[in-house]
C-alpha positions in Angstrom: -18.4 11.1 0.1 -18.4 13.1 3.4 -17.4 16.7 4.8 -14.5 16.4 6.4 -14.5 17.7 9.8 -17.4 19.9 9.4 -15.3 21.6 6.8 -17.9 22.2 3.8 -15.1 22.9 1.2 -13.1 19.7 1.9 -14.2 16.3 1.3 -14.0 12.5 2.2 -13.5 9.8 -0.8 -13.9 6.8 1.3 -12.8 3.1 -0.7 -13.1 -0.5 -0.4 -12.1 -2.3 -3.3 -9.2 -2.4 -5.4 -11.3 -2.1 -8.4 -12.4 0.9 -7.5 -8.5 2.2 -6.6 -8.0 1.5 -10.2 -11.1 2.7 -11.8 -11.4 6.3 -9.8 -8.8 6.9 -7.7 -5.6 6.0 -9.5 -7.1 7.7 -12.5 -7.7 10.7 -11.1 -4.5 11.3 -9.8 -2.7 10.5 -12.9 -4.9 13.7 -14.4 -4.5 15.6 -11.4 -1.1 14.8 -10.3 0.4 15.3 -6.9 3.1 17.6 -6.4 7.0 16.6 -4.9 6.9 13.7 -2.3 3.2 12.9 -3.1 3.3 12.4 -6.2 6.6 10.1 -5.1 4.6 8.4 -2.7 1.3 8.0 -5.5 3.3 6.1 -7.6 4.6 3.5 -5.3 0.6 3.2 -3.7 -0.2 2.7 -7.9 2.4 0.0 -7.8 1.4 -1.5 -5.1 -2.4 -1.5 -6.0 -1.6 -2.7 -9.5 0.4 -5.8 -7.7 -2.5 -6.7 -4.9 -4.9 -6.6 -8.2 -3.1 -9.4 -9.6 -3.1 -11.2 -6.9 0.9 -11.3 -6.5 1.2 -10.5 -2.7 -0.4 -14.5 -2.4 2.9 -15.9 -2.4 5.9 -15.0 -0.1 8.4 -13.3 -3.1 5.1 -11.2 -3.9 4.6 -10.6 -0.5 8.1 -10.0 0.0 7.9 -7.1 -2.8 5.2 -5.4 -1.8 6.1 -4.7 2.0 9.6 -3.5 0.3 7.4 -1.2 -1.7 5.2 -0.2 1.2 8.3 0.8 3.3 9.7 3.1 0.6 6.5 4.9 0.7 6.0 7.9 3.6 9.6 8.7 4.5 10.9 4.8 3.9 8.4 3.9 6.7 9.4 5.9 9.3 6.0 6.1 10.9 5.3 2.5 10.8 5.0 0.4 13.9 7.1 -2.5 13.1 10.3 -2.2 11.0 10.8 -3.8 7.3 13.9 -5.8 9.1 10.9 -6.9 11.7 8.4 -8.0 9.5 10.4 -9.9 6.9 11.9 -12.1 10.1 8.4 -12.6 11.7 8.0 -13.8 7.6 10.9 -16.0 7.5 10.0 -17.8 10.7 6.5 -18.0 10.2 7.6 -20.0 6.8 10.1 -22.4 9.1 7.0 -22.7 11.2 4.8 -23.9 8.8 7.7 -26.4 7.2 7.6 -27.7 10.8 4.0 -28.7 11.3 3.5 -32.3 10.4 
């Protein structure tokens, strides 16, 4: 845990591991809920933690879901570099790619 910016009455929770998502941080926002888009926006993250715990991102469906789920997060992903439409492609043709290779 760090000051954030020097500020001494706001701090830093820095993370790692998904265990500890689940153990702390997930916890602590389910007693100390966010408010309005937030708490929107915390429950697709809890999703999508609970999902990379078990390991279902591995395979391309799982995969598949969880970018959908990331992109509904922070105003449907309006922020993000590539689009949803973009990554699923690069997705698709990295799969014919690999079908290719002898």
């Amino acid at each position: 845990m760090s000051e954030k910016g020097g500020n001494p009455s706001c701090f830093v929770y820095c993370v790692d591991k998904i265990k500890d998502l689940i153990s702390v941080i997930i916890p602590f926002f389910d007693m100390y809920p966010l408010v309005g888009e937030k708490y929107q926006n915390f429950l697709l993250f809890k999703k999508i933690v609970i999902r990379l715990s078990k390991k279902e991102h591995f395979d391309k469906r799982g995969f598949e879901e969880v970018v959908k789920l990331c992109f509904k997060m922070n105003r449907n992903g309006y922020y993000r570099k590539n689009s949803l439409d973009t990554i699923l492609f690069s997705l698709e043709k990295s799969s014919e790619t690999i079908r290719q290779t002898p």
